[in-house]
DORODREN-461642 format. One record per residue (C-alpha): residue in one letter; x, y, z; residue number from 1. Coordinates in nm, 2 decimals, decimal comma. Example, Ala and Ser with C-alpha at 12.3 -4.5 7.8 and 13.67 -1.06 7.14 Angstrom:
BEGIN
<site residu="A" xx="1,23" yy="-0,45" zz="0,78" num="1"/>
<site residu="S" xx="1,37" yy="-0,11" zz="0,71" num="2"/>
//
This chain:
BEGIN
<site residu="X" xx="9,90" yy="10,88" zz="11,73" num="1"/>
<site residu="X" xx="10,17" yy="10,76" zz="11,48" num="2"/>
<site residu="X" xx="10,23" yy="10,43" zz="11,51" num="3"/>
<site residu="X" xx="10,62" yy="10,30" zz="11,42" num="4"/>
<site residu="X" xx="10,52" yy="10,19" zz="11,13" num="5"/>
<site residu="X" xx="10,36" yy="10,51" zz="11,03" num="6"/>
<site residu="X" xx="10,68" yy="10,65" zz="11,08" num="7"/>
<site residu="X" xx="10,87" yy="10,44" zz="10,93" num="8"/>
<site residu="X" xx="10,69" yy="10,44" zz="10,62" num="9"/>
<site residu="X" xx="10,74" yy="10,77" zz="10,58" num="10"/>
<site residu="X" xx="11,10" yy="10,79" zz="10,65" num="11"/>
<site residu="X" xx="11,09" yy="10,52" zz="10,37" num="12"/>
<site residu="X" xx="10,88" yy="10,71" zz="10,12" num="13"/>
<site residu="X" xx="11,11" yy="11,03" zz="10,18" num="14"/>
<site residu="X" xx="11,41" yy="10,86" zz="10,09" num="15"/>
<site residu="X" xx="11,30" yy="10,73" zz="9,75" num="16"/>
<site residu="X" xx="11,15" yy="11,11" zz="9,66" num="17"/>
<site residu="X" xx="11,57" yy="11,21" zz="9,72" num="18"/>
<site residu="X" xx="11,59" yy="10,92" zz="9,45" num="19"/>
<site residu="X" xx="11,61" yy="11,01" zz="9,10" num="20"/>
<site residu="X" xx="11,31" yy="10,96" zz="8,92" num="21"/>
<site residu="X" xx="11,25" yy="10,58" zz="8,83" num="22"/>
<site residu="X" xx="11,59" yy="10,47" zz="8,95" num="23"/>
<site residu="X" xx="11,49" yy="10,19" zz="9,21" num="24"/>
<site residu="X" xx="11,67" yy="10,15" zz="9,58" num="25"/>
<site residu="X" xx="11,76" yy="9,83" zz="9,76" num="26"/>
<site residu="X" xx="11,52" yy="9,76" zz="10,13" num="27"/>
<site residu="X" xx="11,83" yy="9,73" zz="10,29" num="28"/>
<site residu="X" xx="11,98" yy="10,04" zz="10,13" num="29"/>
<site residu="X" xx="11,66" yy="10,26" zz="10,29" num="30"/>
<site residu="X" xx="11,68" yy="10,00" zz="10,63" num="31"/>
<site residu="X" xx="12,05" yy="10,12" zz="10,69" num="32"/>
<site residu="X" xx="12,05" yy="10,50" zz="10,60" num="33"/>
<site residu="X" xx="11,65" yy="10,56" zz="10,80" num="34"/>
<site residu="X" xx="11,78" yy="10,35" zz="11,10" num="35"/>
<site residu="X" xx="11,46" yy="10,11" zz="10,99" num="36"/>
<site residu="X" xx="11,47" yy="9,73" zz="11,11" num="37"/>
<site residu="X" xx="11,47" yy="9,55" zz="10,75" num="38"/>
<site residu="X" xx="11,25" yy="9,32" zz="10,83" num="39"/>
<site residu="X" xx="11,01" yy="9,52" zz="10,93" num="40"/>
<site residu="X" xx="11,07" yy="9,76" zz="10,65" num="41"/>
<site residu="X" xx="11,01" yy="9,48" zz="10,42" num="42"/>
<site residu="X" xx="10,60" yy="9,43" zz="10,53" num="43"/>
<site residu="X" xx="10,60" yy="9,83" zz="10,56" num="44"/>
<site residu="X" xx="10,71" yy="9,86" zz="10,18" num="45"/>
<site residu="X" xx="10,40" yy="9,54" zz="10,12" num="46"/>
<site residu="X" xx="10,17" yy="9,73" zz="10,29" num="47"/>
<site residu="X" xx="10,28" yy="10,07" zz="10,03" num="48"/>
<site residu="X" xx="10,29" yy="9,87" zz="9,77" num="49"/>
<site residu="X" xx="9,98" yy="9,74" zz="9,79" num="50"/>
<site residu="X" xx="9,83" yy="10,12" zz="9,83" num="51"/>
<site residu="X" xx="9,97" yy="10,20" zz="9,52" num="52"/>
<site residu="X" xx="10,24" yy="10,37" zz="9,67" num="53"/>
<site residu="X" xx="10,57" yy="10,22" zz="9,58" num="54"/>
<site residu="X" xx="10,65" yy="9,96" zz="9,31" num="55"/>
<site residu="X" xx="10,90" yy="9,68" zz="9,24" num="56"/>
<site residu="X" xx="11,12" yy="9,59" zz="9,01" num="57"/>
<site residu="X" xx="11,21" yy="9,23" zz="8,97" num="58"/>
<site residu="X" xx="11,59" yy="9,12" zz="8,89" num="59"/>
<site residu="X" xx="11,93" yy="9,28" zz="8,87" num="60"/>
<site residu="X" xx="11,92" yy="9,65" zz="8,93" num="61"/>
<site residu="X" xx="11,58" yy="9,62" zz="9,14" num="62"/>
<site residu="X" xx="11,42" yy="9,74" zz="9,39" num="63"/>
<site residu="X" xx="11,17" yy="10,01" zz="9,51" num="64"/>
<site residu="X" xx="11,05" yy="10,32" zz="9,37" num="65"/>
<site residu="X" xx="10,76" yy="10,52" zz="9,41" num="66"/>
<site residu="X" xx="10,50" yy="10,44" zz="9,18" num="67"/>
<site residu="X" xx="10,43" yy="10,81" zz="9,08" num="68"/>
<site residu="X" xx="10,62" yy="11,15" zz="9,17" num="69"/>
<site residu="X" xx="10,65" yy="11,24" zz="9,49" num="70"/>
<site residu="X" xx="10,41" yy="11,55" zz="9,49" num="71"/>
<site residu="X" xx="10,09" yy="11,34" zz="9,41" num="72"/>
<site residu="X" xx="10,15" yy="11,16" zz="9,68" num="73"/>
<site residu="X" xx="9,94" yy="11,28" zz="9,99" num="74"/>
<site residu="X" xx="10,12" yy="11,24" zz="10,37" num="75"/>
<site residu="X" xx="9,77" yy="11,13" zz="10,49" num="76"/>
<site residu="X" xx="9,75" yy="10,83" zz="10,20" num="77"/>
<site residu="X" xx="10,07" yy="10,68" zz="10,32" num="78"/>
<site residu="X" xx="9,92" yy="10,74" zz="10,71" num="79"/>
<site residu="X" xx="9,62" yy="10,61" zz="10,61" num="80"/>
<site residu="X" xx="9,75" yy="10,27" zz="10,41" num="81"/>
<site residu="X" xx="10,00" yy="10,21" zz="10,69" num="82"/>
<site residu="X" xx="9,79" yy="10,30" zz="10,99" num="83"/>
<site residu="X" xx="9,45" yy="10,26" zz="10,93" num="84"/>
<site residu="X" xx="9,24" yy="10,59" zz="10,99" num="85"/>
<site residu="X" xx="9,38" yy="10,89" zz="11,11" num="86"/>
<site residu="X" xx="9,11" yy="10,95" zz="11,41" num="87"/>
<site residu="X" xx="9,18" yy="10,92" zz="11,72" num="88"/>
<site residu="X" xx="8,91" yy="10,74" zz="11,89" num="89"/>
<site residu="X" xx="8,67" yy="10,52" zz="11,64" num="90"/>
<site residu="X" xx="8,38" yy="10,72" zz="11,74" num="91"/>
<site residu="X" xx="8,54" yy="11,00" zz="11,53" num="92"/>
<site residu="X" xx="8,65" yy="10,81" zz="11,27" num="93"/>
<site residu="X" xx="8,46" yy="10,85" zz="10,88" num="94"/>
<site residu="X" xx="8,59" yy="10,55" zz="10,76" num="95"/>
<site residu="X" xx="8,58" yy="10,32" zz="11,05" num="96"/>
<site residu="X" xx="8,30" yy="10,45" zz="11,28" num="97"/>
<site residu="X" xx="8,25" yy="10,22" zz="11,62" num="98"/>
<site residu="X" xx="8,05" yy="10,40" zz="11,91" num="99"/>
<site residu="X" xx="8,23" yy="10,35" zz="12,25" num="100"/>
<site residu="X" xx="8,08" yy="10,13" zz="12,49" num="101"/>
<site residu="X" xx="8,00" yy="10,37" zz="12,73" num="102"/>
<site residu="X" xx="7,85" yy="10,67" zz="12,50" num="103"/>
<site residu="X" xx="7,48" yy="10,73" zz="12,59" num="104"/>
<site residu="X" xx="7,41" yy="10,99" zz="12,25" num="105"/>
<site residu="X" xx="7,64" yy="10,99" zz="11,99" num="106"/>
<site residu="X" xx="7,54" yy="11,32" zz="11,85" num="107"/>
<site residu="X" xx="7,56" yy="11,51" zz="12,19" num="108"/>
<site residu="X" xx="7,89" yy="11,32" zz="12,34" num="109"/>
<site residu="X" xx="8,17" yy="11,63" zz="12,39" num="110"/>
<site residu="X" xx="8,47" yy="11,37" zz="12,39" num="111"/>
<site residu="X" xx="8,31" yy="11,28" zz="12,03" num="112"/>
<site residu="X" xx="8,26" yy="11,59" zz="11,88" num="113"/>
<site residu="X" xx="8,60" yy="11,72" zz="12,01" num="114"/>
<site residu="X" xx="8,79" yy="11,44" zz="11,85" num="115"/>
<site residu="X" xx="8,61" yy="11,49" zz="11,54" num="116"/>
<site residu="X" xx="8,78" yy="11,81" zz="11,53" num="117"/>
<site residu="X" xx="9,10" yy="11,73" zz="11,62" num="118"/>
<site residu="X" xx="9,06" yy="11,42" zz="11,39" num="119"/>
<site residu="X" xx="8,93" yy="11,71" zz="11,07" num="120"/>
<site residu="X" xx="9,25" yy="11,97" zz="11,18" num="121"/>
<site residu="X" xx="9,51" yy="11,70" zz="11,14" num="122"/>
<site residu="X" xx="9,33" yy="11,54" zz="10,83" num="123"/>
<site residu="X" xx="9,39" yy="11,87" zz="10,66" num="124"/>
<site residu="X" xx="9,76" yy="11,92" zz="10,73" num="125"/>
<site residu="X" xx="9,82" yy="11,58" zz="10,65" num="126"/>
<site residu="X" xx="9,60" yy="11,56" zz="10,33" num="127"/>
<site residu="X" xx="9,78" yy="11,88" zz="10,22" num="128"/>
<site residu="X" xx="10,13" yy="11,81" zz="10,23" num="129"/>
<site residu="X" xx="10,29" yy="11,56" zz="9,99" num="130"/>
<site residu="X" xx="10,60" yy="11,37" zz="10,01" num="131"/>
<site residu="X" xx="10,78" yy="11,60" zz="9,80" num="132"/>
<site residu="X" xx="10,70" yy="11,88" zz="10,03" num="133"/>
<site residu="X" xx="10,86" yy="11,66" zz="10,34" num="134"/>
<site residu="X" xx="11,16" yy="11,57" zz="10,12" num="135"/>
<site residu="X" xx="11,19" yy="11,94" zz="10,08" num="136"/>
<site residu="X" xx="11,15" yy="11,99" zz="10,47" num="137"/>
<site residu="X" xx="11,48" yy="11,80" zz="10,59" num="138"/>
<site residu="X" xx="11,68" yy="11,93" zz="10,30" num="139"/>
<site residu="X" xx="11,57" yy="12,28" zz="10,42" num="140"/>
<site residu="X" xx="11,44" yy="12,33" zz="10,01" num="141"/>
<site residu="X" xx="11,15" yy="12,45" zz="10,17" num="142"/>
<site residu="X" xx="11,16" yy="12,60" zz="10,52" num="143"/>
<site residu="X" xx="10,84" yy="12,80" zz="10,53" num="144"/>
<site residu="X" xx="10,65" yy="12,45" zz="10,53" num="145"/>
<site residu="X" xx="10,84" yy="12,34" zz="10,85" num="146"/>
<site residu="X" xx="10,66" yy="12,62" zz="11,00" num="147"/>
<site residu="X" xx="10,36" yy="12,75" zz="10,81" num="148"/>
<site residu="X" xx="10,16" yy="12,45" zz="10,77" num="149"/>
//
């Protein structure tokens, strides 16, 4: 499931792709028009910019921007460096596996091997789209997406 954050993050990442190129936006600026707590938005935008996401610039006329253009930048990556992995139950997870306490076979478990299918379906929706192609969504740019994914 998406955590707040998750969303959050990419509300924020949407908004700077409506941005013109390298022109940077204040927190508070994204905080007011996304409904976002600031403070909040301020450790999401951390947490992006530390993926490589979005980058800072110092002094007057600073702020965020995203640190390349917004279709090289996968929905799953920001999911992934917001949220941690996209499965959802560890077992399923690629990246960080933890069998359940109560699993007697890994390899035969059908709660397993289920979520590991679910987790693969959304994976490839999510590693798909970019955050150009959700920018493109809300302004309607792009309505097929909304519905052939």
């Amino acid at each position: 499931m998406l955590t707040a954050k998750g969303k959050y993050g990419l509300k924020a990442v949407v908004h700077l792709a409506n941005v013109e190129a390298q022109r940077t936006t204040q927190a508070v600026e994204i905080a007011q028009a996304q409904n976002i707590p600031k403070k909040f938005l301020d450790a999401i935008l951390g947490d992006l910019r530390g993926a490589g996401i979005v980058e800072t610039k110092k002094g007057p006329g600073g702020g965020y921007r995203l640190a390349r253009a917004p279709s090289r930048i996968k929905v799953g990556a920001v999911i992934r460096a917001l949220d941690g992995p996209i499965a959802p139950i560890a077992c399923a997870s690629r990246k960080a596996y933890r069998p359940c306490d109560d699993c007697d076979d890994v390899r035969t478990c059908t709660v397993r091997i289920t979520m590991t299918r679910v987790r693969d379906a959304i994976a490839e929706v999510l590693d798909r789209l970019t955050v150009a192609d959700m920018a493109a969504m809300g302004d309607g740019r792009n309505v097929a997406l909304m519905y052939h994914i």
